[in-house]
C-alpha atoms as one frame of an Amber mdcrd trajectory, in Angstrom:
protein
  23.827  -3.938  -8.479  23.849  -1.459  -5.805  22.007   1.132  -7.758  19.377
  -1.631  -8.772  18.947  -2.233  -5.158  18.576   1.351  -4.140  16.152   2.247
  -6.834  13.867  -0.945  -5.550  13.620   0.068  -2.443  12.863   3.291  -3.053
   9.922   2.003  -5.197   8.889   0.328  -2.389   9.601   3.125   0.350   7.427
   5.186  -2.451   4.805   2.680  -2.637   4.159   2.599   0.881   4.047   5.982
   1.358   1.495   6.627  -1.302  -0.210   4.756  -0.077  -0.567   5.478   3.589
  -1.114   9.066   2.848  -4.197   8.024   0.562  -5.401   5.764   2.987  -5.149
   8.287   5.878  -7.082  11.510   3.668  -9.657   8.322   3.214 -10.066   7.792
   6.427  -9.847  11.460   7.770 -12.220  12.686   5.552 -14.919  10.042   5.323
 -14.459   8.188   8.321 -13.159   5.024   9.066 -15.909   2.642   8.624 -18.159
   4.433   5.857 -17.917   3.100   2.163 -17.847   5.030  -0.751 -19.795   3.577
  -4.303 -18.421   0.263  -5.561 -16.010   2.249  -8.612 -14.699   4.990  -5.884
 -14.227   2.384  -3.701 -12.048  -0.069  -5.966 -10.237   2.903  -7.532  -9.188
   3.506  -3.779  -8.145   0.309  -2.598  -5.891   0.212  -5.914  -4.042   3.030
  -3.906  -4.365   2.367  -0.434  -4.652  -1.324  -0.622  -0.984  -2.050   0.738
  -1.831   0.102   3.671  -4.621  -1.621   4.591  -3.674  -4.848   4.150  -0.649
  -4.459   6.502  -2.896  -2.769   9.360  -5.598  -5.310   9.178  -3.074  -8.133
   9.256  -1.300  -6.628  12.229  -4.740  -6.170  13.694  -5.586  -9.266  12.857
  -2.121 -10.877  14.231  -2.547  -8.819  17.791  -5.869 -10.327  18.720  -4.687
 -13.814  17.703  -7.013 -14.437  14.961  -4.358 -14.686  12.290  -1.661 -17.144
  12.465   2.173 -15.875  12.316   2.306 -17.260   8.734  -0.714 -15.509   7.587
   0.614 -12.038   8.489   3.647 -13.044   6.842   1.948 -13.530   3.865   0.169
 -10.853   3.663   3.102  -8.355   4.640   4.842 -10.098   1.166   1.396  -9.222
  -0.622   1.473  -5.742   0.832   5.175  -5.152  -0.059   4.839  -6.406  -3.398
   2.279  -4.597  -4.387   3.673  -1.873  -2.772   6.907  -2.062  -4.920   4.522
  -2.107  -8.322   3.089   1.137  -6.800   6.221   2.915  -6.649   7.052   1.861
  -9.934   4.382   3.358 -11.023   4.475   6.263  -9.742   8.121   6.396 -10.232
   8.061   6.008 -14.116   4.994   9.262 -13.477   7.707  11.217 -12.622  10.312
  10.523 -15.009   8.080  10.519 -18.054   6.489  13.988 -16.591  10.521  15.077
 -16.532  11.525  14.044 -20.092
C-alpha cells in the first residue's frame, strides 16, 4: 500500500513538473499572451494544461473573481490530470527501459 502510494504521487509530482517546465519554455519563448495555430496550440495545452489551470485559478482566486470552491475544483482538475500525465510519462520511461 505504501509503495502504491509513493508511486502515485510521484506520478503526480511528475505530472506537475512536466508540465510547468513546458508551460514556462512556452511562455519564455513566445511570450505570454501570443497564440500559436489552433493544432500547436491544443497539442500544448495537453502538456501544460495542469499548469495553467492552477495559475489562472489562483489568479483568478486573488482578485476575488473566483469563489473558494471554484479554485478548489479546479486544483482537483489540475491534479488529476496531472497524475494521468505522470503516468504517462512514467510508463515512457519504463517501456524505453525494457
Amino acid at each position: 500500500m505504501v509503495k502504491d502510494l509513493t508511486i502515485a504521487l510521484f506520478a503526480l509530482a511528475t505530472g506537475f513538473t512536466l508540465s510547468g517546465i513546458i508551460a514556462n519554455v512556452y511562455q519564455l519563448v513566445t511570450g505570454r499572451h501570443e497564440k500559436l495555430a489552433e493544432t500547436a496550440n491544443l497539442a500544448l495545452m495537453m502538456f501544460a494544461g495542469p499548469s495553467l489551470l492552477l495559475e489562472n485559478a489562483a489568479a483568478s482566486l486573488r482578485s476575488r473573481s473566483c469563489t473558494m470552491f471554484g479554485f478548489w475544483l479546479a486544483a482537483a482538475v489540475s491534479a488529476y490530470w496531472s497524475f494521468v500525465l505522470g503516468l504517462f510519462l512514467l510508463n515512457i520511461v519504463v517501456v524505453l527501459q525494457a
